[in-house]
Backbone bond lengths (Angstrom), bond angles and torsions (degrees), N, CA, C in turn:
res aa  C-N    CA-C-N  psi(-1)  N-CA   C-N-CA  omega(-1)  CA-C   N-CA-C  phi
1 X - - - 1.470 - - 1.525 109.34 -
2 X 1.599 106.93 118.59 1.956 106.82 -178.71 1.685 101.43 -78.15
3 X 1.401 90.66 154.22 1.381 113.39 165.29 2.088 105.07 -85.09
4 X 1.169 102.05 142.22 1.664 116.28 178.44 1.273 98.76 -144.26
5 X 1.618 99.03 142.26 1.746 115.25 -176.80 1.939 78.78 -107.51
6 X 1.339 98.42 176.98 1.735 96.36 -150.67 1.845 108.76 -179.14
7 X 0.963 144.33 119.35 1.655 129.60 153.25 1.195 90.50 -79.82
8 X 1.453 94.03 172.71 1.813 119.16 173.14 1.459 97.50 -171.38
9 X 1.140 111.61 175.19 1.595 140.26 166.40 1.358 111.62 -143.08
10 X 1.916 86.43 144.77 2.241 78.84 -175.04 1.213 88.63 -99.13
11 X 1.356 95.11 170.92 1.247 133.68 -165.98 1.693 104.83 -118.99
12 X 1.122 99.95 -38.89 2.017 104.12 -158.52 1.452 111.64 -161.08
13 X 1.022 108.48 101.95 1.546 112.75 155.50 1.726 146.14 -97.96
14 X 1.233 131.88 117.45 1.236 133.70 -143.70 1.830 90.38 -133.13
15 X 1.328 110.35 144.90 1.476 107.69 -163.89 1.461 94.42 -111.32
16 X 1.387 123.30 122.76 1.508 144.38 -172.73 1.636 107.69 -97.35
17 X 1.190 135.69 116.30 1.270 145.51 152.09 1.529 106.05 81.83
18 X 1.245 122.89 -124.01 1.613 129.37 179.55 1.767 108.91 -98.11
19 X 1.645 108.25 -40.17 1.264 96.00 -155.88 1.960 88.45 -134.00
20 X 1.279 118.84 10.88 1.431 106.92 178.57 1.571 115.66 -112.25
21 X 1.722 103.35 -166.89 1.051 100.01 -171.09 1.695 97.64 -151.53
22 X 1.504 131.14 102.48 1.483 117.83 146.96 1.898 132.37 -51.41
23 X 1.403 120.58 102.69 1.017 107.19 -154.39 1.932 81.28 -127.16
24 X 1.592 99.89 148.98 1.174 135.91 172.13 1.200 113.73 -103.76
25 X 1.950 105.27 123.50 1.736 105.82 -151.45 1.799 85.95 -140.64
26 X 1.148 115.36 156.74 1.366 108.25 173.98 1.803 91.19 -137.28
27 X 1.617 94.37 124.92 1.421 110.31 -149.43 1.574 95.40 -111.48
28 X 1.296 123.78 146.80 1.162 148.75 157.12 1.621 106.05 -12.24
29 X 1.573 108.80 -76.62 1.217 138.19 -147.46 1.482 99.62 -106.26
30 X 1.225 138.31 7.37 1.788 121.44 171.97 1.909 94.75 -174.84
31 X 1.247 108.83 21.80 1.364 92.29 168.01 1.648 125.23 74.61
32 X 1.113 117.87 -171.79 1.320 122.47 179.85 1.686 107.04 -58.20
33 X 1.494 124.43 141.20 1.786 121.70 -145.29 1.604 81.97 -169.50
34 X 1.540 118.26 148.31 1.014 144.66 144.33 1.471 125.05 -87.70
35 X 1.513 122.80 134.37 1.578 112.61 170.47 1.630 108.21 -156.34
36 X 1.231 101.32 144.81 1.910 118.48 -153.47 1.870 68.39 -108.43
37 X 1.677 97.69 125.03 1.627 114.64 168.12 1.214 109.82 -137.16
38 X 1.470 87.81 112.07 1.814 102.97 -171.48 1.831 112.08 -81.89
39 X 1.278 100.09 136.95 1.436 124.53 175.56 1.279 103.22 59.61
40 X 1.016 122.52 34.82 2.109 100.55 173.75 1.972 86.61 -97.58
41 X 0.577 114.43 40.65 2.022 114.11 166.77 1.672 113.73 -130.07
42 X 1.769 110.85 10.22 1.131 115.28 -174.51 1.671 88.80 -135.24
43 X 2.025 78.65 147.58 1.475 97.14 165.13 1.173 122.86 -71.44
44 X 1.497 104.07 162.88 1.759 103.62 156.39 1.527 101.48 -138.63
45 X 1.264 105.65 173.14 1.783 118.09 140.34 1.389 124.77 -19.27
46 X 0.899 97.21 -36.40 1.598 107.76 -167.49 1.706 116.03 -99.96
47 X 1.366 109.46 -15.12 1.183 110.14 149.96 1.766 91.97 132.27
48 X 1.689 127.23 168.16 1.169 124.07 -150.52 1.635 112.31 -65.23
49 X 1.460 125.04 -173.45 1.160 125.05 -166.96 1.476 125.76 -81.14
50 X 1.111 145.19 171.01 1.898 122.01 -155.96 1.931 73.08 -111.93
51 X 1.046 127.51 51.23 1.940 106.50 164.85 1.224 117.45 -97.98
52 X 1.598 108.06 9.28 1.937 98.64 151.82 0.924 138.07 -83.57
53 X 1.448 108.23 -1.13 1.502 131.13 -179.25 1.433 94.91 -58.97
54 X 1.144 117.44 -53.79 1.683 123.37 -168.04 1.340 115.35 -96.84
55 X 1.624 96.65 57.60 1.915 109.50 166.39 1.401 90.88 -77.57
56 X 1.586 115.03 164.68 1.530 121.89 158.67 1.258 89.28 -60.99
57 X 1.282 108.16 160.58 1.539 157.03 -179.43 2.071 106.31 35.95
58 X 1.411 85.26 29.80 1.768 77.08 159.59 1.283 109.23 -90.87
59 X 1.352 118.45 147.10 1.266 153.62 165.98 2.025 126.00 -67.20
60 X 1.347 122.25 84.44 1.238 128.72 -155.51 1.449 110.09 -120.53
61 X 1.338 127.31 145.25 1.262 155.76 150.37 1.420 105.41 -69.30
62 X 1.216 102.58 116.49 1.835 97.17 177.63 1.630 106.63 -147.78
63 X 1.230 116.75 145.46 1.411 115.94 -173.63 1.731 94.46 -137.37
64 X 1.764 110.03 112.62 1.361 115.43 -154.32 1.698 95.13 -139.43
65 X 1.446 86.45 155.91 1.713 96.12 172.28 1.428 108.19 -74.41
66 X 1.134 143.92 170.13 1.259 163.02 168.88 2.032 137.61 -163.98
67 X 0.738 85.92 118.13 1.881 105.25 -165.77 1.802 106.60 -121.80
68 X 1.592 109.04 111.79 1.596 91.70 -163.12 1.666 103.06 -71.59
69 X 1.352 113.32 -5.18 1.422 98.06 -176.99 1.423 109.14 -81.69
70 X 0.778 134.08 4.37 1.626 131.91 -169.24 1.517 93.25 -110.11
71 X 1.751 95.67 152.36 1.264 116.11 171.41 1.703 118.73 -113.72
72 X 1.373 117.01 1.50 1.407 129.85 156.69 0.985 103.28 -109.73
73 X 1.753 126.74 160.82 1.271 134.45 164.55 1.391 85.63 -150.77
74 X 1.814 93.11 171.67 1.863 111.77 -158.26 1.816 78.85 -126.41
75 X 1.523 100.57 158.09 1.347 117.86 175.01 1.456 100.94 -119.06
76 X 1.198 124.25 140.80 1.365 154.87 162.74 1.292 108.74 -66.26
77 X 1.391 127.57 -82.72 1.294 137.15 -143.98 1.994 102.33 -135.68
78 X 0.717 110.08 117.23 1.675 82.19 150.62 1.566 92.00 -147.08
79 X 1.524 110.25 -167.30 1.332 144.18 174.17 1.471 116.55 172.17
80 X 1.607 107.77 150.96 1.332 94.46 176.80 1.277 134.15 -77.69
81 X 1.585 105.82 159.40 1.123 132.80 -166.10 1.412 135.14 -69.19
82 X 1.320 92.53 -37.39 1.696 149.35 178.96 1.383 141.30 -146.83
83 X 1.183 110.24 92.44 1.707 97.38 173.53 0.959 148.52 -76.72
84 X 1.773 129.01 110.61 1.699 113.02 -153.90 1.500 105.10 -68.39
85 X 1.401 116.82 160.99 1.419 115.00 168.05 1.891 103.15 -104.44
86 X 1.074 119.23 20.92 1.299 107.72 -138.62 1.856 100.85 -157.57
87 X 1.395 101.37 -90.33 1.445 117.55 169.00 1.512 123.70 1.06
88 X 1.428 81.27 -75.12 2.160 88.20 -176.55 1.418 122.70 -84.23
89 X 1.684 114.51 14.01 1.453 110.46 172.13 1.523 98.37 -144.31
90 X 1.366 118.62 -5.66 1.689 97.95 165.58 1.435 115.19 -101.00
91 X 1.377 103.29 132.39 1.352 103.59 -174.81 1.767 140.34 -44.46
92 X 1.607 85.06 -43.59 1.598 108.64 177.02 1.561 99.62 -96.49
93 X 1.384 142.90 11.22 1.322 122.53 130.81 1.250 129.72 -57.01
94 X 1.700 94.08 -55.94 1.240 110.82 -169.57 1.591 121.72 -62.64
95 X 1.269 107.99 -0.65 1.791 114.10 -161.97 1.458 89.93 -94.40
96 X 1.383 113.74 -47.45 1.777 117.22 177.76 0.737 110.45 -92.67
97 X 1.491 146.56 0.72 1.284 123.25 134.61 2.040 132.37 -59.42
98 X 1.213 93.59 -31.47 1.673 120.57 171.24 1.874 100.29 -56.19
99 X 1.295 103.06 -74.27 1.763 121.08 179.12 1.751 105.17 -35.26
100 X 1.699 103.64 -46.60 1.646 109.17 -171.79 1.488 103.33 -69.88
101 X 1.524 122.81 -36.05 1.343 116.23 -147.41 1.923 93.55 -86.41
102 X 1.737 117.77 -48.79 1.253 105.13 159.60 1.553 125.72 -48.74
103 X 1.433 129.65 -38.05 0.902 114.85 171.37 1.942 127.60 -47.82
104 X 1.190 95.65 -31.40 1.553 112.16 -177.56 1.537 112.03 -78.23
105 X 1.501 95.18 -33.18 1.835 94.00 -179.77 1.704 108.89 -76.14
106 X 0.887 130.39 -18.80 1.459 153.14 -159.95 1.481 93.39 -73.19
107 X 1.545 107.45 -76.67 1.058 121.97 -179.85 2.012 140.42 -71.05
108 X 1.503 88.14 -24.94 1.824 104.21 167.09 1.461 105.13 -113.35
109 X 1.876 100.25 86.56 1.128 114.44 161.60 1.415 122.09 -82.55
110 X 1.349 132.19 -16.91 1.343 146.16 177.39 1.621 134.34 -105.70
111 X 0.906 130.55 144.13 1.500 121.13 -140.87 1.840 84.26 -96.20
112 X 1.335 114.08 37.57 2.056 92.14 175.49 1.739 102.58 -82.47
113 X 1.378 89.38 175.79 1.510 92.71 171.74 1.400 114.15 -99.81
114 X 1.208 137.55 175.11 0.773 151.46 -174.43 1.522 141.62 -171.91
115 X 1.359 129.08 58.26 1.392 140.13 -130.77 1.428 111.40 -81.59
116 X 1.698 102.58 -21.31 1.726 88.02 177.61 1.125 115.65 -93.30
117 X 1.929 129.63 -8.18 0.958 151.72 167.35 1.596 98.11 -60.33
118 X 1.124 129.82 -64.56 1.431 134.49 165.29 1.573 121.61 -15.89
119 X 1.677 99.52 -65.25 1.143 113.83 173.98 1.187 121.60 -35.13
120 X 1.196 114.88 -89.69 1.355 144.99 156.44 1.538 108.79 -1.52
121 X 1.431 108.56 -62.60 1.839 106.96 -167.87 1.525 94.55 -80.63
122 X 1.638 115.62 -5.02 1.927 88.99 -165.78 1.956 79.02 -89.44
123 X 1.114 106.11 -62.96 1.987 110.04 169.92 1.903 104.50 -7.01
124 X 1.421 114.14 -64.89 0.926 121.51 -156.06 1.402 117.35 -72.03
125 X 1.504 121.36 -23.00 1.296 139.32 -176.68 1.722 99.72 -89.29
126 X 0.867 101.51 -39.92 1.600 124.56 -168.12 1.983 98.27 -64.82
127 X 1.259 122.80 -58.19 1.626 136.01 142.99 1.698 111.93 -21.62
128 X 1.223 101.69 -75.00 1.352 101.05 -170.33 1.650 118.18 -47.10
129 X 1.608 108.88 -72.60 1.408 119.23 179.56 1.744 103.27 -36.26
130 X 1.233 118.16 -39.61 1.843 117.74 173.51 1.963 114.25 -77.60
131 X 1.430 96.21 -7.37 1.606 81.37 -169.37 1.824 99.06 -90.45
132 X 1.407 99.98 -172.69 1.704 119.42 178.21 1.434 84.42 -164.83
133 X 1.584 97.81 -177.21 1.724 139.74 -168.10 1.502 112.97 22.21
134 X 1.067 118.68 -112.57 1.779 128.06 172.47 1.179 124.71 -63.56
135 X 1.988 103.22 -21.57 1.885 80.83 177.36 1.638 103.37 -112.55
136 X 1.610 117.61 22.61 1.389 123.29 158.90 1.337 102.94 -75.24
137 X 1.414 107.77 -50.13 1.484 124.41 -154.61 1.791 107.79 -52.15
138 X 1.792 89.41 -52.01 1.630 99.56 -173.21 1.530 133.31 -88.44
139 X 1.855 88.10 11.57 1.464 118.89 -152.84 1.826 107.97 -55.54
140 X 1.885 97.58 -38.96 1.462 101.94 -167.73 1.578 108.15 -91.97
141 X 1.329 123.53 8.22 1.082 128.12 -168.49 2.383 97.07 -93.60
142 X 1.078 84.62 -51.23 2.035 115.66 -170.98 1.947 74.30 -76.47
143 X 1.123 163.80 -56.82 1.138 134.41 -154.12 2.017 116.23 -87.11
144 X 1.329 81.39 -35.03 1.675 101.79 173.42 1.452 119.83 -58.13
145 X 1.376 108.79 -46.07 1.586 127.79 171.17 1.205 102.79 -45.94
146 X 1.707 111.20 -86.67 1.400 129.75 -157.89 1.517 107.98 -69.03
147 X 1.733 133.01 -10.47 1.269 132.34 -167.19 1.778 86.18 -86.73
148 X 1.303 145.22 -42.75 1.390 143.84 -179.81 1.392 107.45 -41.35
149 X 1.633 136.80 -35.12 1.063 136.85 -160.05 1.721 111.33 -61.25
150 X 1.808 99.23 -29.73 1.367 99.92 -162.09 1.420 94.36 -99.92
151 X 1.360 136.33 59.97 1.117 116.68 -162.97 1.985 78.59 177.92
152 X 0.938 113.84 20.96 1.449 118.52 -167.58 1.493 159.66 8.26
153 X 1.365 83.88 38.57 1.604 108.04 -168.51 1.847 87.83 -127.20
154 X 1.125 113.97 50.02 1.707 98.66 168.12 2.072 106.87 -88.00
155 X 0.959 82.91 174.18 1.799 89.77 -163.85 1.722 86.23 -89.59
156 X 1.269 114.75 143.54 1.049 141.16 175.38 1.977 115.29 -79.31
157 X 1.183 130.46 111.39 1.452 113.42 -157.26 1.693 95.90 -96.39
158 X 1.552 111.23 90.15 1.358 103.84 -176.42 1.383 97.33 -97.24
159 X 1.432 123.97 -6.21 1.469 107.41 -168.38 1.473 125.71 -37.64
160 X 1.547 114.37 161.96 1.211 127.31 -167.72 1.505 115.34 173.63
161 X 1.614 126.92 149.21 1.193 115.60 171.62 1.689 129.01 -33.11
162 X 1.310 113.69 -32.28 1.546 102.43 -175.01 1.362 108.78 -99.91
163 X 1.702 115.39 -20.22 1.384 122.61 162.46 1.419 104.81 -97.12
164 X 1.760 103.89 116.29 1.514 113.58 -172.78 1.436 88.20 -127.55
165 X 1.286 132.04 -33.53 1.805 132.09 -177.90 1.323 118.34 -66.69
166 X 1.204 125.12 137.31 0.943 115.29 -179.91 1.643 114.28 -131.13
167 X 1.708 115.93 106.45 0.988 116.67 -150.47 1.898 106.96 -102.25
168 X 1.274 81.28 120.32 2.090 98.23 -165.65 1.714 107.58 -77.04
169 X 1.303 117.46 11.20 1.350 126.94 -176.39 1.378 105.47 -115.75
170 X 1.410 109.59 -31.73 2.120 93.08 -179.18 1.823 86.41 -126.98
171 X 1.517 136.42 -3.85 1.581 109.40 157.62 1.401 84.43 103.59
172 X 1.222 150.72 -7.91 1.356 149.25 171.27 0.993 124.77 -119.06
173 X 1.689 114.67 143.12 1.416 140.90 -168.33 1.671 99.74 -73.09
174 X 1.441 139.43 129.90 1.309 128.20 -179.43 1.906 103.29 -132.91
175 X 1.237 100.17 164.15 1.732 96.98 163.15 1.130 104.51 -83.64
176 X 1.222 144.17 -14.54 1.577 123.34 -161.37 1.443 107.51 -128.61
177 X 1.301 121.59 166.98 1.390 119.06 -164.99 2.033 84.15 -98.83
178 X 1.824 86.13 139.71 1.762 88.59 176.58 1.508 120.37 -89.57
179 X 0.786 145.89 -145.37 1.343 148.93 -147.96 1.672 113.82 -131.43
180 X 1.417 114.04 9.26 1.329 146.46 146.02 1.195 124.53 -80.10
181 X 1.565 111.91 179.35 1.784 131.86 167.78 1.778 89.21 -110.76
182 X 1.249 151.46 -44.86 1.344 159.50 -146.60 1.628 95.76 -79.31
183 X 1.668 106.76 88.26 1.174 135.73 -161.18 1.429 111.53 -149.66
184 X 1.427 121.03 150.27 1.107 137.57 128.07 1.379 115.49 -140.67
185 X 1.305 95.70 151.30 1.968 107.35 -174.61 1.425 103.67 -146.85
186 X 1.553 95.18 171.41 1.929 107.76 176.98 1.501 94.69 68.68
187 X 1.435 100.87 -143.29 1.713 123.45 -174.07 1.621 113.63 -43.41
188 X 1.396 124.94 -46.92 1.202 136.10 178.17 1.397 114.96 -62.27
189 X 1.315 113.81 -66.21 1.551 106.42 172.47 1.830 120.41 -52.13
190 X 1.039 94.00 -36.87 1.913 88.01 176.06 1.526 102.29 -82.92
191 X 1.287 133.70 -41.12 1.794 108.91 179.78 1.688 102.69 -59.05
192 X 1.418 121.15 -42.33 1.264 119.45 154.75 1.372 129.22 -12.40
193 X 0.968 128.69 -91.85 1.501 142.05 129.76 1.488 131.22 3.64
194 X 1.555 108.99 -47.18 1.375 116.74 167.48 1.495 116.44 -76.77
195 X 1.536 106.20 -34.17 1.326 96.67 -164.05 1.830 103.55 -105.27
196 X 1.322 108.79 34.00 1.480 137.82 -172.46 2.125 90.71 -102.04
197 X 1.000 88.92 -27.04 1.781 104.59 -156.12 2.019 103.71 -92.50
198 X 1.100 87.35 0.05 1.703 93.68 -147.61 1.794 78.31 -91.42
199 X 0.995 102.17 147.61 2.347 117.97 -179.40 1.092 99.30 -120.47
200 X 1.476 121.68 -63.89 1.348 116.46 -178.95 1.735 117.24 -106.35
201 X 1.528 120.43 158.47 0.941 93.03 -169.31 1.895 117.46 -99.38
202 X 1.385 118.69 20.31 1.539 144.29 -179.49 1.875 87.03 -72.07
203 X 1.321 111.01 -13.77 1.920 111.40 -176.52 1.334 96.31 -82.07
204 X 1.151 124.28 -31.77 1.222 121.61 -168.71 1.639 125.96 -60.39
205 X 1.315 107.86 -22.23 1.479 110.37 166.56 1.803 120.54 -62.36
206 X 1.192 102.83 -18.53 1.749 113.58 169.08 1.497 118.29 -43.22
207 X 1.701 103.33 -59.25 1.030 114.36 167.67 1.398 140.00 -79.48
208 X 1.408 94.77 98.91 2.147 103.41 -178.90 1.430 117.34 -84.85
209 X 1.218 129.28 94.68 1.363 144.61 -135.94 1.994 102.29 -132.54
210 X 1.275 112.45 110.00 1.344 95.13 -172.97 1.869 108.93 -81.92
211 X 1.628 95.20 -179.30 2.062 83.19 -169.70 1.450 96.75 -74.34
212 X 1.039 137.51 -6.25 1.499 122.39 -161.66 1.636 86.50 -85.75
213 X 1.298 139.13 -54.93 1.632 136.90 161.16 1.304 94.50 -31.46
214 X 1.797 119.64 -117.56 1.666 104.93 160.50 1.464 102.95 51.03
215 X 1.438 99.70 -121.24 1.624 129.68 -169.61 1.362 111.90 -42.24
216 X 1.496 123.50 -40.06 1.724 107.96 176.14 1.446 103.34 -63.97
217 X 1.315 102.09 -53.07 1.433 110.30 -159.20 1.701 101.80 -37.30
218 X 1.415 98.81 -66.86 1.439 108.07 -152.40 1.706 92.76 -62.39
219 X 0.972 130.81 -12.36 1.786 126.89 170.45 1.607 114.79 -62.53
220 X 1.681 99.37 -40.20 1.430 99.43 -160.22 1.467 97.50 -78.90
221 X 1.193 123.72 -23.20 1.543 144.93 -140.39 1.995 76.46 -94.67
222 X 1.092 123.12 -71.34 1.568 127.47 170.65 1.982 110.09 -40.89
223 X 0.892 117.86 -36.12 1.512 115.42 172.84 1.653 102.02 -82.76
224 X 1.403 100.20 -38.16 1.977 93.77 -172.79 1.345 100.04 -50.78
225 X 1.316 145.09 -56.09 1.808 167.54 -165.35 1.620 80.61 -58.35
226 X 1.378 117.24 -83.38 1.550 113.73 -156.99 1.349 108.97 -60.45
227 X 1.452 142.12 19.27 1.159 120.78 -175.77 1.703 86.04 -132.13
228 X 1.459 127.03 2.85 1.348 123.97 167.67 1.668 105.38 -112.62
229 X 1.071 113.49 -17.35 1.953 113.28 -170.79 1.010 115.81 -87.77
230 X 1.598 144.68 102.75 1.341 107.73 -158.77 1.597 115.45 -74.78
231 X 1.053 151.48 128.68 1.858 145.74 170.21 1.399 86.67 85.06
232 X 1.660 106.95 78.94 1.682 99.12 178.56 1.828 96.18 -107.72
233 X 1.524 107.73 -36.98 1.589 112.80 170.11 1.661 94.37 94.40
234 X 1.401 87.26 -160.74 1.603 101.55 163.34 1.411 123.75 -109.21
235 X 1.055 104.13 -175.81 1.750 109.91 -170.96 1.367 124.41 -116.83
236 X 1.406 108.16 84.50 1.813 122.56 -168.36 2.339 101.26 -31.91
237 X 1.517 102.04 -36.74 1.185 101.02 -138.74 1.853 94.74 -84.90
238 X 1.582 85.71 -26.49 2.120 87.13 -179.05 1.665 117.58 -68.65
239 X 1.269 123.07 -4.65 1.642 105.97 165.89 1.549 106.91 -87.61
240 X 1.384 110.80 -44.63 1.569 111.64 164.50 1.331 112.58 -4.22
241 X 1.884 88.79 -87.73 1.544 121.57 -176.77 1.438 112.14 -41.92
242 X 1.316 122.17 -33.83 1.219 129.26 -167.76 1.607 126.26 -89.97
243 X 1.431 90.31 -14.98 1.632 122.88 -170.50 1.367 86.78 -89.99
244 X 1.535 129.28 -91.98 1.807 136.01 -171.52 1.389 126.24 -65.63
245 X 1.057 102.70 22.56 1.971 105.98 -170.01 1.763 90.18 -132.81
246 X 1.550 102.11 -173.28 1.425 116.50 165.83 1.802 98.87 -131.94
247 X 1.201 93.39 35.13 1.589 99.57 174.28 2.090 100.11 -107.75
């Protein structure tokens, strides 16, 4: 069994025996991965156990065994990767950060890799813990959008005066209403559209969007996923989000 140096972010933590932890990490180098980490839930001498390391969506350096036939793997080394300034004690970080990390489990059901996909979500977490006002606010709306791309059903931004519909079943803006309810139109489909346009997310302060916008959006944006994922369900983390934010 080789040793691999590796980032990841967890995903899931589940508490194993007296002093461990099975934790779900989506790694640099092989994708979504299981790993049984013994004793970081126990003290020592040396002072309490490192199992905060493995909040969802921390950011880690890890250098781990790996065997593709196995469905556990053991970690060697880690430390973090990244330190939030932000994440694990502000509330309304932490709620969209929660919303992002289910969003990710939802969707990386399979252990491939995927490195620019990687990128991207460590970038994107990495944004948040630094953002405030409008582009906190609009943060889960601009990550939800643009996270579909890698997963290949992102919406196509054809909008335009004669394309005002925006049809959440084939990813395109149309003139005519389709033969569905899996819609948005008027105001929704064009902030749609705008924030289709958005690269970085420091753009996001452009858009002054009240929560009652917000809240559809991010609904329709939750049906857009379930009508491409197959067994995507619902989303424990969006009333949360929807409850402590003005998102």
């Amino acid at each position: 069994m080789q040793l691999h140096k590796t980032k990841g972010m967890v995903f899931r933590t589940v508490k194993y025996g007296e002093t461990s932890l099975i934790v779900t990490i989506y790694t640099e180098l092989f994708g979504v991965q299981s790993y049984l980490v013994n004793g970081v839930r126990a003290s020592t001498k040396k002072g309490p156990g490192k199992a905060n390391l493995f909040q969802p969506a921390a950011i880690l350096d890890l250098i781990v065994y790996h065997n593709d036939l196995k469905h556990l793997h053991r970690i060697r080394e880690f430390k973090w990767g990244y330190l939030y300034q932000h994440i694990f004690f502000n509330v309304i970080k932490n709620a969209v950060a929660l919303f992002m990390v289910e969003l990710l489990q939802k969707c990386l059901k399979q252990p491939e890799p995927n490195a620019d996909l990687f990128y991207f979500i460590e970038d994107a977490f990495i944004h948040l813990d630094e953002s405030d006002g409008p582009v906190l606010a609009n943060f889960p709306l601009f990550f939800t959008l643009h996270l579909a791309g890698f997963f290949g059903f992102r919406i196509q931004d054809t909008w335009s005066e004669s394309h005002r519909i925006l049809d959440l079943q084939e990813g395109v803006f149309v003139d005519e209403y389709p033969h569905h309810l899996n819609i948005l139109e008027g105001n929704y489909a064009y902030i749609t559209s705008q924030l289709l346009r958005v690269r970085q997310p420091g753009e996001l302060d452009e858009l002054l969007l009240n929560q009652e916008t917000r809240r559809h959006l991010l609904l329709a944006y939750r049906n857009f996923y379930a009508l491409h994922v197959p067994d995507f369900g619902e989303m424990k983390t969006l009333g949360v989000l929807q409850a402590i934010t003005s998102v």
